[in-house]
N, C-alpha and C positions, 0 to 999 in steps of 0.2 A: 762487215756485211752480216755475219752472223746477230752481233748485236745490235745491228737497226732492225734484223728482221724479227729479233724476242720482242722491243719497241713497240713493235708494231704488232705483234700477235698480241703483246701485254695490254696494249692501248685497245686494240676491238675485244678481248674479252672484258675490258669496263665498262664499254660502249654496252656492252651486253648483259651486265650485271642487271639482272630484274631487283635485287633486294640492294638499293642501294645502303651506304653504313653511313648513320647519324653520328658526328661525332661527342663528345662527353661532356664538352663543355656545354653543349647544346642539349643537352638532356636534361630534366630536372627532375628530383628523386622529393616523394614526401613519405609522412606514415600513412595515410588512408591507401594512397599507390602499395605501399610496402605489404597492407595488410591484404589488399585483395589481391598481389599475386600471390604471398603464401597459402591464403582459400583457394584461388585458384590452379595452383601446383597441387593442394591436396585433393581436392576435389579430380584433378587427373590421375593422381595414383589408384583413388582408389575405384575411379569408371575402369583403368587399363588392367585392375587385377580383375574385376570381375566380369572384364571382357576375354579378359585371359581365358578364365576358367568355362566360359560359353567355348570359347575355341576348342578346350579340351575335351569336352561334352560330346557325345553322339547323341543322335536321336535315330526313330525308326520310320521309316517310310512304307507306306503300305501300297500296294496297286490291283488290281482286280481285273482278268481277265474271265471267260470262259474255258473250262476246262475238256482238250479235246484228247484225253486219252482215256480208251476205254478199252484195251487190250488189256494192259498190266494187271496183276496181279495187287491184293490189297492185304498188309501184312498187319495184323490182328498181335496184339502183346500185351500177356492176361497174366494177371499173378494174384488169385481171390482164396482165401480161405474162409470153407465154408464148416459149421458147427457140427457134420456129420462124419460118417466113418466113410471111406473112400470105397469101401464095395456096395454102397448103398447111393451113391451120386454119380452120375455120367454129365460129360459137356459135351456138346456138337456145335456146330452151326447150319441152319436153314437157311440153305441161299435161295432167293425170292425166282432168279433166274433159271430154278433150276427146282427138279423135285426129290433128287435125291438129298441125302445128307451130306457134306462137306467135311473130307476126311479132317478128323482131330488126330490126328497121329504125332503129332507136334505137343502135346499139354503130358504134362508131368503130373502123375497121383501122389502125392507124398502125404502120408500119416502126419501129423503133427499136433502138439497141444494146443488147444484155441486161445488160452490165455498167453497174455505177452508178457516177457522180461521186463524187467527199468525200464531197460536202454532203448527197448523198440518201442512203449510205452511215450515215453522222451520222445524220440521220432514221430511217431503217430500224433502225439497232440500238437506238435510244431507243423507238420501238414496243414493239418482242420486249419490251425492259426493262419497259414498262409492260404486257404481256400478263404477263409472268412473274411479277408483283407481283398483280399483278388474280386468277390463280388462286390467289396465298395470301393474300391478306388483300381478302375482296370487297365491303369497308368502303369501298373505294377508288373503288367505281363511282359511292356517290355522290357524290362529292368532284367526278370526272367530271361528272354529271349537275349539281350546284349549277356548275361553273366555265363549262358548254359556251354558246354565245354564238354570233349569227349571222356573226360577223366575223372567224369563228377560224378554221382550216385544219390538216387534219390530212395534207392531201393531200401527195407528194414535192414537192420545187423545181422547178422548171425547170432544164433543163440548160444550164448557163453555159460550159464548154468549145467547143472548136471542133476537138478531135478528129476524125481524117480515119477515124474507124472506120466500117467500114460496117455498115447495120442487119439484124442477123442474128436477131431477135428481132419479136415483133407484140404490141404494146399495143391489147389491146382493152377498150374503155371508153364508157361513156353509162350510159343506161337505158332497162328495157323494164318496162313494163304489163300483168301479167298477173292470169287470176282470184285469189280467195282460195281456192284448194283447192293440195293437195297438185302438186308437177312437179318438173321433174327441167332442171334448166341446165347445159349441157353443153359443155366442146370438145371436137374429136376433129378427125381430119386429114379432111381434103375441106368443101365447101360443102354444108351443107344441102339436100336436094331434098327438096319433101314431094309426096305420094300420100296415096290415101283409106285405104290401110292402115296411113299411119302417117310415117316418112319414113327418109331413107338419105343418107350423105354419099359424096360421089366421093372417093374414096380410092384407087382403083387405078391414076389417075397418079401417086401419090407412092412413093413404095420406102421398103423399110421402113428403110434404114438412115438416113436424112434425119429418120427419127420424135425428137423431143427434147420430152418435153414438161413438163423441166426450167420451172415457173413460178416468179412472184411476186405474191401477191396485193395491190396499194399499196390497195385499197378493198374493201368488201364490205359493203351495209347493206341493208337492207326497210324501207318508209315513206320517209317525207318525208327530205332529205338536211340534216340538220344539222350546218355544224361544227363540229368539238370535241369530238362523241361518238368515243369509241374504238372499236370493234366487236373480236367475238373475234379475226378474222380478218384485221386490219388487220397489216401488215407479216411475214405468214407466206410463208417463203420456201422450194420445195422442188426437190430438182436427183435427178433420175431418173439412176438407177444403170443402166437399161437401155431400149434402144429402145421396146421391147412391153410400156411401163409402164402401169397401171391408178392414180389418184388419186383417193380419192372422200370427200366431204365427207359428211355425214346432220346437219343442221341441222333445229332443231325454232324456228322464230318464233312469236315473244311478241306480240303486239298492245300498245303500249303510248302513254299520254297523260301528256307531261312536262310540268308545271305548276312554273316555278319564278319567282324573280324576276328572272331576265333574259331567258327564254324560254318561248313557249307553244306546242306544238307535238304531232303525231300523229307518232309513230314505231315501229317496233319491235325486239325486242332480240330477241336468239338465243342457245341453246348449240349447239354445233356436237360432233361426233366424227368424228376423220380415218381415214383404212385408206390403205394403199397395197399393190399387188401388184404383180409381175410376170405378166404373159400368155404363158401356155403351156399351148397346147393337149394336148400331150402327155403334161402333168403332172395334168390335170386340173383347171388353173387357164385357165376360158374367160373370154371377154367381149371387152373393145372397148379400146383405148390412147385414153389421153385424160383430160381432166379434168371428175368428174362433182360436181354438187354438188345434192342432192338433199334437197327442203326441205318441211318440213310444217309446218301452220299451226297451232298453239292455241286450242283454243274460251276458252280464258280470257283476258281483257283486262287490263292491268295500270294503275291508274292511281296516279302518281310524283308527289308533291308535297311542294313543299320547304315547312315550318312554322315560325315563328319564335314565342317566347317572347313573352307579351301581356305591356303595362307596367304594368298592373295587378297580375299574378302577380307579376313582378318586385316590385315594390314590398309585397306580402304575403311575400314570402320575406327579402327584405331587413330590415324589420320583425321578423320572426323571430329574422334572424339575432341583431341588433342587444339585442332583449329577453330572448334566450334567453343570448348570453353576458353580459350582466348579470344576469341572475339566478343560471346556473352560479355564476358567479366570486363574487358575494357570499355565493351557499352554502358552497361552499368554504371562502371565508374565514373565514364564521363557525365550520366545523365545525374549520379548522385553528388557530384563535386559542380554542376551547375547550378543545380537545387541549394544546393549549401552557399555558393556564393549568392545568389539573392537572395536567399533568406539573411544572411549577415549583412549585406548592403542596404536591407532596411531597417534593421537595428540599427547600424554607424545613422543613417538618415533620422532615424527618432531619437537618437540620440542629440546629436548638431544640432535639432529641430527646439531641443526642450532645453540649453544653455541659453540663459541668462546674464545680461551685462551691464550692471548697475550701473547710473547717469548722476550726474553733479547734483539735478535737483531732487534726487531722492526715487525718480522713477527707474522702472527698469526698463530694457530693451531686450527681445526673443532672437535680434537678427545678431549674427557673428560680426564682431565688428574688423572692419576692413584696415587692414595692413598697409601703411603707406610708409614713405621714405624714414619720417620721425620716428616710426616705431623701430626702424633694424636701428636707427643707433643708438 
């Protein structure tokens, strides 16, 4: 019983068999066959590696909502070194919402020399290089965004020399907290003093010829501080032509949520556009020496996510590929081996057409002469 009923299982899975098997005899092998599956075997290695390597690939997906948070706080991460001596420069920020000043309690005055090392040198021009790439091909950001990592650093070296230079220059750097509305972040000579009208820097002990406000910006970001993002502003460096120079930045910040597979994070992105002037009142060029950078927020939120390819699609395209160039190439084949048999079937025809079969009396005959009994013996 057992073995009628394997019989009969064996016999309905043939019944079932959708690919039935040609046997060998029945097959015929040539070279043009031979040659186009080896094209066609090639031609799938090398669709399945470079589908492969799509599959490995991420890309970034961008989406765009409105941005409805206007409580939190907006964290401000500044590292500029400016060409003057640190008791002669102050930073604040003017929040637009508000007319007090916005405590800087957060920025670091550090003395330091304005000239750079090698090394920092080496760093700084590799920046510019990576900004100047980034405004022509802005394919590059996300490469940025997929590499950037919390263990990575964009920030100068440390200074490894022991240079007897003295520090003629003020590094100021940290972070400040301020609302999500528009303001205006500022240096200029003298220390901050705020009033209820607003606020004023002591500037009248400094002369004007001491004014340099020749910078460097080593940082400049909004949001959370991730390394390995580039920001526009990272390594822009600019040396004032005159004392009573005017710098000013108008930066428009993005809100933005990076989703990717090495990092999760709340950040934001910016475009920036720079002006520089000379002050001169006489000319009709007023205002204030110093460096202003003045930033407005985006009601739209940006959210960045890296997507990778499902292996399931993978395996549907692969599939594809696989049955699509077999079937191409056998068409082909067929269409090219038909072609070739009637083009040689009218050669053999002009050929036959153009023998000749000389006659007793000397004429000839164009027609093939006919095969009868006399002739097989």
């Amino acid at each position: 019983m057992r073995r009628l009923n394997r019989k009969k299982t064996l016999n309905l899975m043939k019944e079932l068999d959708a690919f039935p098997k040609v046997p060998e005899s029945y097959v015929e092998t040539s070279a043009s066959g031979g040659t186009v599956s080896l094209i066609a075997f090639t031609t799938i290695a090398f669709l399945t590696i470079m589908e492969f390597m799509v599959y490995r690939d991420t890309w970034m997906k961008y989406e765009y909502e409105v941005d409805k948070d206007f409580t939190s706080k907006l964290r401000i991460n500044i590292d500029i070194t400016v060409a003057m001596r640190c008791q002669y420069v102050g930073a604040d920020v003017l929040d637009l919402a508000e007319t007090m000043v916005a405590s800087a309690d957060g920025l670091i005055y550090e003395p330091v020399p304005f000239e750079l090392t090698p090394q920092q040198k080496e760093l700084q021009r590799m920046l510019q290089l990576i900004q100047s790439r980034l405004q022509e091909e802005h394919s590059l950001q996300d490469v940025i965004f997929k590499s950037a990592f919390k263990s990575a650093s964009t920030a100068l070296p440390p200074r490894e020399d022991n240079s007897l230079q003295s520090p003629d220059a003020c590094r100021i750097h940290g972070h400040l907290y301020v609302n999500k509305v528009a303001g205006n972040f500022h240096i200029t000579v003298g220390k901050a003093i705020p009033h209820p009208r607003g606020h004023a820097h002591l500037a009248a002990l400094v002369s004007h010829e001491s004014y340099n406000f020749s910078h460097r910006i080593d940082h400049l970001s909004f949001g959370e501080l991730i390394p390995g993002i580039i920001n526009p502003l990272d390594g822009t460096e600019k040396i004032a032509s005159d004392h009573n120079q005017m710098f000013q930045y108008f930066i428009t910040v993005v809100p933005t949520k990076l989703h990717t597979y090495k990092i999760s994070a709340e950040t934001h992105q910016f475009s920036v556009t720079e002006r520089e002037r000379v002050i001169n009142h006489a000319a009709g060029s007023h205002g204030v020496s110093g460096i202003f950078m003045k930033y407005d927020i985006s009601s739209l939120m940006v959210t960045v996510t890296e997507e990778h390819m499902p292996f399931w699609q993978f395996l549907v395209r692969l599939c594809g590929i696989i049955g699509g160039i077999f079937s191409t190439t056998g068409i082909l084949h067929g269409v090219g081996r038909f072609v070739a048999e009637i083009i040689f079937c009218r050669f053999r025809l002009g050929s036959h057409r153009s023998t000749s079969v000389p006659l007793p009396d000397g004429h000839t005959s164009n027609h093939l002469p006919l095969i009868t009994d006399n002739n097989t013996h």
